[in-house]
N, C-alpha and C positions, 0 to 999 in steps of 0.2 A: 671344110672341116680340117681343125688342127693336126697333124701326126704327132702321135707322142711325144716322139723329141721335144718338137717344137711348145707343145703345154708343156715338159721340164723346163725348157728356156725362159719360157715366158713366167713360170710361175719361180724361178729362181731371179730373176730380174726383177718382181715385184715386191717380195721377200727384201731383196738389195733394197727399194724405192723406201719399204714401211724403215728397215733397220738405217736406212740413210735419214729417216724423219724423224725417228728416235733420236738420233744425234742431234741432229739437229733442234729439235725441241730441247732437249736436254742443257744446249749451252745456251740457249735463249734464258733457260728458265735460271742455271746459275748466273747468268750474266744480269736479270734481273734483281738475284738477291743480292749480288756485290753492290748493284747500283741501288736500292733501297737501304743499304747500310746503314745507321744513322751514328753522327759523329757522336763522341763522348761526351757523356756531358760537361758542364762549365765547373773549375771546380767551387765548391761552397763557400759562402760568404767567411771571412777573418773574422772572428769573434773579438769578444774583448783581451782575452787572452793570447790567443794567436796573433792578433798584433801588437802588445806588450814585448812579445815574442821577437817581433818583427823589427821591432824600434831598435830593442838590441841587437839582435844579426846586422843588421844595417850599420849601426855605429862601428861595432867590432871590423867589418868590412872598412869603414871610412880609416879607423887605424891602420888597416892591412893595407890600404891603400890598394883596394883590391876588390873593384864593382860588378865581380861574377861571382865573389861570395851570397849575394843576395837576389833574388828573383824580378831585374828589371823588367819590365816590359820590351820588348825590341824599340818601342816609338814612346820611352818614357820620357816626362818632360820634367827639366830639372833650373830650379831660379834660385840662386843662392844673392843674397843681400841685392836685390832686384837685376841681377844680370841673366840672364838664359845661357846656361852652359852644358856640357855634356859630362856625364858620369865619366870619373877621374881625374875631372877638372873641379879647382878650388879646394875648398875642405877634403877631397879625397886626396889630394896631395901633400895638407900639412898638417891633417890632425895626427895627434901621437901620443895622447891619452882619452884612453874614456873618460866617461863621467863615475866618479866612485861613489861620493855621500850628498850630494845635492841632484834631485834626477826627481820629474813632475810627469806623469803618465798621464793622459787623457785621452785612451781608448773609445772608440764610438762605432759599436758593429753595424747603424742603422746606416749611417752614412761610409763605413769602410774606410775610415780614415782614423788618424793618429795624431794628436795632437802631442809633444815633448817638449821642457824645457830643461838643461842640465850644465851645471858647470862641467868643463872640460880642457882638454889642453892642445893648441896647435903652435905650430914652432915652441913647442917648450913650454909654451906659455897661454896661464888661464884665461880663458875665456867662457862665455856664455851662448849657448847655442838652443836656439828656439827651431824644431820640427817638424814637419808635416808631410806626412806620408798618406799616401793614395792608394788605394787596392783594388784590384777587378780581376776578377777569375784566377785568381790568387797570384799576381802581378803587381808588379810596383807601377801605377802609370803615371806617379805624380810626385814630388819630392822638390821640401821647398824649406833652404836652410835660411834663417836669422842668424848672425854672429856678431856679437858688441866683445871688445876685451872690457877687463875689468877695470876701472879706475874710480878714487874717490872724488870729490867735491868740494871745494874751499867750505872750511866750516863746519863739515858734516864726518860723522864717524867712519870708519872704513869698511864699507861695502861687503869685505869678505865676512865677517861676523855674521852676515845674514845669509852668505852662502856656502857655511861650513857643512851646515846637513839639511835634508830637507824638512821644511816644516811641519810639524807632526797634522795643521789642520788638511795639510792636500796628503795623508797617506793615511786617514781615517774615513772611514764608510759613515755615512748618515744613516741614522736611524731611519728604515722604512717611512715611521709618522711622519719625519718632516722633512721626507726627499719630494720635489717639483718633478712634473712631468719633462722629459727632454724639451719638447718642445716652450714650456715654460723656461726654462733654465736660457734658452738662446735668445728667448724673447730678452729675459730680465737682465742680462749680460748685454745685449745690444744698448740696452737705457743708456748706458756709461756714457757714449762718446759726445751723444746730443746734450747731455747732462755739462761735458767737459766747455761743449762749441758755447752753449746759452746762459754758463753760469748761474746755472737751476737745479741744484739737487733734487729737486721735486721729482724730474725727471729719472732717478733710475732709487730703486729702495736699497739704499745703506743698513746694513744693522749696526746700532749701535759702536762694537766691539770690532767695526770696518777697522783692516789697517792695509798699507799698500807700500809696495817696495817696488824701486825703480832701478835695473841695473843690479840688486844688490842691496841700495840705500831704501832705508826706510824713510815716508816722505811725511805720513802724517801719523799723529799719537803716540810723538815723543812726549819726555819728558819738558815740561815749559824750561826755555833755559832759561839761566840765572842773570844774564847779562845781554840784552836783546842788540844785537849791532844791526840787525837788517830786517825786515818784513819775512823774510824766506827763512830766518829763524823762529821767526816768532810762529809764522805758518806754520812749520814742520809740527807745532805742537796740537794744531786745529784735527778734530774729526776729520773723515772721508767727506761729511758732509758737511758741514761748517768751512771747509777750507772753499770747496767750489761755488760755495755761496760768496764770499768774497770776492771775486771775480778773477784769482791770483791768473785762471785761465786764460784771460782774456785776450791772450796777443796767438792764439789756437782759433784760426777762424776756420778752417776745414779738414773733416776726419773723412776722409776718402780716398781708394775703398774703403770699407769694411765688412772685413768677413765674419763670421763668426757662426761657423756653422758644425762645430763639434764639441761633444757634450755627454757625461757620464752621470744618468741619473743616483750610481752607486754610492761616487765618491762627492756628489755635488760639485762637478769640476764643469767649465765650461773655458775651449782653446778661443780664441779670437785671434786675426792679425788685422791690419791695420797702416794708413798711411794719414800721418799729421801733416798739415802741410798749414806753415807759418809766413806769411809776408812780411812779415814784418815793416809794417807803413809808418809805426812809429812803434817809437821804443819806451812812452811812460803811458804808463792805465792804472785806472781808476781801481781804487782797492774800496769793499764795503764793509765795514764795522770790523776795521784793524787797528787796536789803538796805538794811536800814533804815527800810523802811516795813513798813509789819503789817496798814494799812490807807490807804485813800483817800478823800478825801470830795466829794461833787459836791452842791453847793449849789442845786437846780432844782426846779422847780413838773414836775407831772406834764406828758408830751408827747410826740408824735412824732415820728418823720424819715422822712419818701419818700424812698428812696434808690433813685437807680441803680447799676450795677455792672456793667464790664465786665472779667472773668477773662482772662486770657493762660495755656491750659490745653496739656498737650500730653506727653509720655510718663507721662500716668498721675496729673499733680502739675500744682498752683496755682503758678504763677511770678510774675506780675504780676496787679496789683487798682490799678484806675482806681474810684474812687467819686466820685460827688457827690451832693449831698441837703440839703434845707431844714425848718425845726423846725416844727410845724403842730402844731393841740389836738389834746391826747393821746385816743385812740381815733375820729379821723376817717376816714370812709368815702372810701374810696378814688376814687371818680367812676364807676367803673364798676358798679357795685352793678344797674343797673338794664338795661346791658349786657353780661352773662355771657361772652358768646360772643366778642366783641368785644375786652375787656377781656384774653386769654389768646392 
C-alpha cells in the first residue's frame, strides 16, 4: 500500500505526464496547420484591357530604359529581330520615344498574349516595331520585338503617309452580326501565307475592299499609274487578290514558321509572325495575265523576311493587312528554337 506522500507524488507526476501531452499535442496539431497551409492563389488571367495596359507599361519601360518598371518573369525569355537576348539588351538600350499616332492593339485574353504594331523612335530615329508579349500568373514570360526602320522604295510614295495615324479600320469594333469566332479569325488569317507560297487566291478569302501595306507602303489598290515603267507598278494597282493570281509571288518558296495565334473577336484583328525564306535560284518568273509583261525579274542574293502581320478579319473575309518585316540571311533561326513553348 501507497503512503500518502507517495499517491501526492505519484499523482503530481502524472498530472506533469497528461500537461506534458497537452503540449505536446498542441504543437503537433499547429505544426500540422502551418504545414496544410495552402499557397495563394495564381493571379487571374490579363484581360483584354489589362494587357492593353500592359503593352504600354512595357514600352514606357523600354524608353526608361528601365526592365524592373514591368513584371518580368525571373526566367522571361526575350528574341528581338531573331537573336535571344536579355532584358536591357537591344531596344531597351535605344528606344527614346514611344509610339504617339500610329499604335495597332491586338489583345487576346484566351491565349494571354499581346499582339502590337507602332511607329516609334530609337536613336532618334523612326522606326517600326512589331510586339508580342506573353503573360502567366501575371508575368511577363515571353517578349518578342520586330524592328524594320522606315525607308521608301524606288517609285513608290513615301511610306510615312501611311504611318501618320493609325488606320481608323484597326481602331473600330465590328458589329456583333458580322464578327467570326476567334477560332475562325486564326484559321482565315493563316490562309494568307499558302495563298502567297501557290499563287492561289483561292486559298485565303480577300473582300473585295482588301488593301495591304508593307513597311508603311501601300502595295496593292493604288491608283493605275499613268506611265507604267515596271510590272511592280502596274501590280501596285491589282486587288489583294488579282495581284497573287498573277504569280508576282513566285520567287516566295517557303513561309516558315508561322505563327499566328492571337486574335480579337471585338476588333476583328488577327497578330501573325512569320519567317519568308527566299532562295532565290533564279531571278525571272513567270507573270500571269499582266499586260505586257510575261515576266519579272528580282535581282537578289538568297534571304529572309521576319515579318509581322496584322489581319482586319470579320464576316468570313481578309479586309485589311498592316505588315512590316526586315531582310535577315536566308534560313535564319528564328530565336526561339530553344524556347518552344514560349516561342507560340
Amino acid at each position: 500500500m501507497l503512503s500518502k506522500k507517495q499517491g501526492v507524488s505519484n499523482f503530481a507526476f502524472a498530472v506533469s505526464l497528461l500537461a506534458l501531452a497537452a503540449m505536446v499535442g498542441g504543437c503537433q496539431k499547429k505544426q500540422q496547420v502551418a504545414f496544410t497551409t495552402q499557397a495563394p492563389p495564381p493571379a487571374p488571367a490579363c484581360d483584354n484591357a489589362c494587357l492593353t495596359k500592359l503593352v504600354n507599361n512595357y514600352i514606357a519601360a523600354l524608353v526608361a530604359h528601365n526592365p524592373s518598371e514591368v513584371p518580368l518573369a525571373p526566367n522571361v525569355e526575350f528574341v528581338e529581330n531573331l537573336k535571344d537576348l536579355k532584358p536591357g539588351e537591344g531596344l531597351w538600350k535605344t528606344a527614346s520615344a514611344p509610339p504617339t499616332t500610329f499604335k495597332i492593339y491586338v489583345p487576346d485574353q484566351v491565349s494571354e498574349q499581346i499582339g502590337f504594331m507602332g511607329v516609334m523612335k530609337a536613336d532618334n530615329k523612326p522606326i517600326i516595331l512589331a510586339l508580342r508579349l506573353k503573360t502567366q500568373d501575371g508575368k511577363i514570360v515571353a517578349a518578342e520585338h520586330l524592328i524594320a526602320p522606315i525607308g521608301g522604295r524606288p517609285g513608290m510614295p513615301s511610306p510615312m503617309k501611311n504611318l501618320e495615324n493609325t488606320p481608323k479600320e484597326f481602331e473600330t469594333d465590328v458589329p456583333p452580326s458580322e464578327r467570326d469566332s476567334r477560332e475562325d479569325m486564326i484559321r482565315i488569317a493563316s490562309m494568307y501565307y499558302p495563298a502567297l507560297t501557290h499563287a492561289d487566291a483561292n486559298n485565303a478569302p480577300f473582300a473585295d475592299d482588301c488593301v495591304r501595306h508593307e513597311n508603311g507602303i501601300q502595295t496593292v489598290a493604288n491608283p493605275r499609274p499613268k506611265k507604267i515603267t515596271s510590272a511592280m507598278s502596274l501590280l501596285g494597282s491589282y486587288s489583294c487578290e488579282a495581284q497573287i493570281k498573277t504569280g508576282t509571288f513566285n520567287y516566295i518558296t517557303r513561309i516558315e514558321p508561322v505563327r499566328v495565334m492571337i486574335a480579337d473577336p471585338q476588333t476583328g484583328l488577327v497578330f501573325g509572325l512569320s519567317q519568308f525564306r527566299q532562295p532565290m535560284k533564279t531571278h525571272v518568273y513567270k507573270l500571269n495575265g499582266v499586260p505586257g509583261f510575261k515576266t519579272t525579274t528580282i535581282n537578289s542574293k538568297p534571304f529572309d523576311l521576319p515579318a509581322a502581320h496584322i489581319f482586319k478579319v470579320y464576316g468570313g473575309k481578309i479586309h485589311q493587312i498592316e505588315a512590316m518585316g526586315f531582310v535577315a540571311p536566308y534560313d535564319s533561326e528564328t530565336g526561339w528554337e530553344n524556347y518552344p513553348d514560349h516561342g507560340r
